[in-house]
C-alpha positions as CSV (number, residue, x, y, z in Angstrom):
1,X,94.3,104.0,91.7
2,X,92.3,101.4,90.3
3,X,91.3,100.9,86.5
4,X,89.9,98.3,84.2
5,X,90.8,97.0,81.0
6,X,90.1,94.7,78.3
7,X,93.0,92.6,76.5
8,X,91.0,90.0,73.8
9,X,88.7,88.5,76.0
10,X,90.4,88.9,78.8
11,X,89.3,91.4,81.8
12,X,92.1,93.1,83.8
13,X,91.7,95.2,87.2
14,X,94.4,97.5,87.4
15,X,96.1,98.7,90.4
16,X,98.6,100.8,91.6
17,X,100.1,101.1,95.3
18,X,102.3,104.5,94.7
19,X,104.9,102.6,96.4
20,X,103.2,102.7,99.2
21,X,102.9,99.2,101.4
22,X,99.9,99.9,103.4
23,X,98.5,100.3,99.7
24,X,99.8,97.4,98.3
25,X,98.1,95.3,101.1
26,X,94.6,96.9,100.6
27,X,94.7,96.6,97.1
28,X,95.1,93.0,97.2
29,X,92.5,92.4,99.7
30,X,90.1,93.7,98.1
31,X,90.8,91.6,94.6
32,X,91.0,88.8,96.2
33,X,87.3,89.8,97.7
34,X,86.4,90.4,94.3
35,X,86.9,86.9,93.2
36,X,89.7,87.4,90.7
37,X,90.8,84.4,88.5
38,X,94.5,85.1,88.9
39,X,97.0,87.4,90.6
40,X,99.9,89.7,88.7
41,X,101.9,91.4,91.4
42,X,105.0,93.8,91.4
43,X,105.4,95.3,95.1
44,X,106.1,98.7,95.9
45,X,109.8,99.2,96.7
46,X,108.7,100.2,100.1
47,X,107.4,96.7,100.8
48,X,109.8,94.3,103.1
49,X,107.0,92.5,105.0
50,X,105.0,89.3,102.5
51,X,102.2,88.2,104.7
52,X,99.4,89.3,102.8
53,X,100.6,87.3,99.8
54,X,101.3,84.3,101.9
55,X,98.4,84.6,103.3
56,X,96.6,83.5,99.2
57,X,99.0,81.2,98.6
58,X,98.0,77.2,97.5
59,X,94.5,78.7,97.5
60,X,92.9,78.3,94.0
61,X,93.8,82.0,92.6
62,X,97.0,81.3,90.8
63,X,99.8,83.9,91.6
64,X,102.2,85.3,90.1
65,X,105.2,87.5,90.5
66,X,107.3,90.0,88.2
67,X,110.2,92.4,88.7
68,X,110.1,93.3,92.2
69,X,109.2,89.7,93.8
70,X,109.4,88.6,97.7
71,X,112.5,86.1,98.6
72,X,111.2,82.7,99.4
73,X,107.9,82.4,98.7
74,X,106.7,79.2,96.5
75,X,105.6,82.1,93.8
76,X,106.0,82.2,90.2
77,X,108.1,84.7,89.2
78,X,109.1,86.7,86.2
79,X,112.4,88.7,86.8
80,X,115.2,90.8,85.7
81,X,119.0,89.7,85.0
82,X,119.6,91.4,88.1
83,X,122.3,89.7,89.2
84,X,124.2,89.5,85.9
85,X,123.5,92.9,85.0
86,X,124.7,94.8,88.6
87,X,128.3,92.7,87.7
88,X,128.8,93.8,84.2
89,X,127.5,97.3,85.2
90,X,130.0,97.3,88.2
91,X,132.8,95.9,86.1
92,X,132.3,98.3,83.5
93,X,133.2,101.3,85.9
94,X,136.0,98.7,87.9
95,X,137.1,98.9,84.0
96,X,137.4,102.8,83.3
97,X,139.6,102.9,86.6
98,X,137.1,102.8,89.4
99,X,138.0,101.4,92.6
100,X,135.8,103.0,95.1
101,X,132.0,102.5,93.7
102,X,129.6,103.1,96.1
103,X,125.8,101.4,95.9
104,X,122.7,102.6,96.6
105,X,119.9,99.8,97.5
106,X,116.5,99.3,98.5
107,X,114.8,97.3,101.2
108,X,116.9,94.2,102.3
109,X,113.8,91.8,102.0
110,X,113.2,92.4,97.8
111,X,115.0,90.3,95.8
112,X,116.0,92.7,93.6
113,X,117.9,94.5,96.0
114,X,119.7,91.0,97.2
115,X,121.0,90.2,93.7
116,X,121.8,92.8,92.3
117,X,124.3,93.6,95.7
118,X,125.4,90.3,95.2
119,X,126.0,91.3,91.0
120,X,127.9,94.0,92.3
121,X,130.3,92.0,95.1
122,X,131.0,89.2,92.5
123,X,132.3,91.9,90.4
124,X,134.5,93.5,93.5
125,X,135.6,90.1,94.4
126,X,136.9,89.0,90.7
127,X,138.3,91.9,90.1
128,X,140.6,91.6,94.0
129,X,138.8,94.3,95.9
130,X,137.3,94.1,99.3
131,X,133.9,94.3,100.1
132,X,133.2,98.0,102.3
133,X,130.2,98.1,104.2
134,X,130.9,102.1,104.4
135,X,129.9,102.0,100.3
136,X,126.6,100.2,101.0
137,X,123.3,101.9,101.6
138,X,120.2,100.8,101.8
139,X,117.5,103.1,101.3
140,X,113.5,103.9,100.9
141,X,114.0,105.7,97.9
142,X,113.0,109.0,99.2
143,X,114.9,112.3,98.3
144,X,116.2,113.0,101.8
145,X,117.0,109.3,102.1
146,X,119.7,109.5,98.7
147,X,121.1,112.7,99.4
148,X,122.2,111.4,103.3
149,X,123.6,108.3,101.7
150,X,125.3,110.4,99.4
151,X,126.4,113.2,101.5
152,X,127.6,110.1,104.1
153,X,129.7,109.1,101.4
154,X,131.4,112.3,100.3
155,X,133.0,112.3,103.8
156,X,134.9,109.2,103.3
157,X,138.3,108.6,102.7
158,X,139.6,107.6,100.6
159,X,137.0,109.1,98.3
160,X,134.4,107.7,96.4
161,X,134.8,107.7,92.8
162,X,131.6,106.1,91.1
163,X,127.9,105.3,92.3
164,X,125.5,102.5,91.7
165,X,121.7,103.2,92.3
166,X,119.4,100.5,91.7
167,X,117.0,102.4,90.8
168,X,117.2,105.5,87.8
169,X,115.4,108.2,89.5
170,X,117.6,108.4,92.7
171,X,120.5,108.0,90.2
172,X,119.0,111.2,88.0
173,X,119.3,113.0,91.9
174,X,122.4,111.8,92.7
175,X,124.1,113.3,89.7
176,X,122.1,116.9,90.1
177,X,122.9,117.2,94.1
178,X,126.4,116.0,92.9
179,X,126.5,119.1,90.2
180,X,124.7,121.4,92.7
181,X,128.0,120.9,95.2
182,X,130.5,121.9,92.4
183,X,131.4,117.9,91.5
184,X,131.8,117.1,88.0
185,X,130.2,113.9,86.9
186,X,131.3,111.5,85.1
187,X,135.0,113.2,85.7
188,X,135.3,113.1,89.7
189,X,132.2,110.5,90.0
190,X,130.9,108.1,87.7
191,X,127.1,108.0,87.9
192,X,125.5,104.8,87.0
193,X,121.3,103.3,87.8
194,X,119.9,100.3,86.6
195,X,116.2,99.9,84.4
196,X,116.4,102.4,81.8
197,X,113.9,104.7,83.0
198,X,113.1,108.0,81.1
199,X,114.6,110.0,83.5
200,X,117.8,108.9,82.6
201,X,117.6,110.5,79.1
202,X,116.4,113.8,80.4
203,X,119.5,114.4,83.1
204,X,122.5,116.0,81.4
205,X,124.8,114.0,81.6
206,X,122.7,111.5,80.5
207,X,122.7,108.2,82.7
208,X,124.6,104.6,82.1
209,X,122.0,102.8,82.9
210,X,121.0,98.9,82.8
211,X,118.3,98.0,80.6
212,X,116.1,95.3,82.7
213,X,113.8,95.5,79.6
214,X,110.3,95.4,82.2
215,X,107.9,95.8,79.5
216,X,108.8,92.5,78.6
217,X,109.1,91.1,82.1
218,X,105.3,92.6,82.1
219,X,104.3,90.3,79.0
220,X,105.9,87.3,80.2
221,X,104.0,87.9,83.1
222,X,100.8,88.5,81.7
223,X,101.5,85.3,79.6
224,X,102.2,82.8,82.3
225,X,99.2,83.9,84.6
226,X,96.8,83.0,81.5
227,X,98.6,80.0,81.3
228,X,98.3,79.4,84.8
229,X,94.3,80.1,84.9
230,X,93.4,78.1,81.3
231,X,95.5,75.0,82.2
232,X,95.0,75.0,86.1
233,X,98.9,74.3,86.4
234,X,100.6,76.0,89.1
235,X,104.4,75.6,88.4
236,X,106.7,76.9,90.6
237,X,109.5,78.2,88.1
238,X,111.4,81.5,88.0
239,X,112.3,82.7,84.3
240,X,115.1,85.4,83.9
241,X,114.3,88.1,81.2
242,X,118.1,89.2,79.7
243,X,119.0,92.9,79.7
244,X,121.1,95.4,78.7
245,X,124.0,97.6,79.3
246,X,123.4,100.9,77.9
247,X,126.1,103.6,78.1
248,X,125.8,107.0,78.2
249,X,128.1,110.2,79.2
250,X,127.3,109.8,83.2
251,X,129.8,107.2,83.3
């Protein structure tokens, strides 16, 4: 989809990948063929490859970044306490008596997913546990790709007894395929996700969540591209929007 607006007297083209990659890459192309004055960019969670932002970069479009961002590249970037939040989430459950909390991640490549795996082990480590790569999955986000991770993790012993998802929708499916197999949630597992989508208002129980409050990441982002394209300055810097716990009956 593509769309355009008007905020001020400022023009916006509006695009959207539907997580899809191959989308993603197009859709830039063909901005950058329209002569744009500046790029805002969140990538689809299927995206683990960068080379068609690289390929823009130190040219005179000013880029920028915001919530889902590429590690490593000399971007701008507006971001969620990911790392903060995915330890206070995961100390939370270590708190009501959890001690085998699984996670459920996206592509290795996205920032998001690195910190807020590493949120999640400096909560493990502090709090004396071992890391278990059998409570780790990384996943594209699709149905049949949560509901292996979890069935993968129902075999284990000793069982699991609380789930991280990065994201709220798998979480929302985690806790109904959890209900449809006869498992009470939040009293055999603890459900929590992270971004305090809708979804999680709508699922009974209602999901613990994270808020990574992204319509603000969007503003901040919005603000610092205009910035970016008045003043011609192209700082490197990466600014850290503070979130939220949020709890609700899942957990």
């Amino acid at each position: 989809m593509r769309a355009s607006a008007s905020v001020g007297e400022e023009n916006w083209d509006l695009c959207n990948s539907n997580e899809r990659h191959e989308v993603e890459i197009a859709n830039i192309q063909a901005l950058m063929n329209n002569m744009i004055d500046g790029l805002l960019i969140c990538h689809s969670i299927h995206t683990s490859t960068f080379e068609h932002l690289r390929l823009h970069i130190g040219k005179r479009i000013p880029l920028v970044q915001f919530y889902r961002v590429a590690v490593g590249l000399p971007v701008p970037q507006i971001v969620a306490e990911d790392e903060a939040g995915a330890e206070e989430l995961t100390s939370y459950l270590l708190n009501k008596g959890c001690r085998r909390i699984a996670i459920l991640m996206g592509p290795k490549e996205l920032s998001l997913t690195q910190n807020r795996f590493r949120g999640y082990q400096n909560a493990l480590i502090k709090h004396g546990l071992k890391i278990d790569a059998n409570l780790q999955a990384h996943v594209d986000f699709s149905f049949e790709s949560v509901v292996k991770a979890l069935n993968n993790w129902l075999k284990l012993k000793p069982e699991i007894d609380a789930i991280i998802s990065i994201s709220d929708k798998s979480a929302t499916q985690i806790i109904r395929e959890l209900q449809n197999k006869g498992i009470d949630v939040p009293k055999k597992v603890r459900v929590a996700g992270f971004g305090n989508e809708f979804v999680g208002e709508i699922v009974n129980p209602q999901l613990t969540t994270f808020d990574t409050h992204t319509r603000l990441i969007g503003e901040q982002a919005s603000q610092l591209i205009i910035e970016q394209i008045i003043t011609g300055r192209r700082d490197i810097i990466t600014k850290l929007v503070q979130g939220k716990l949020i709890v609700r009956d899942s957990a």
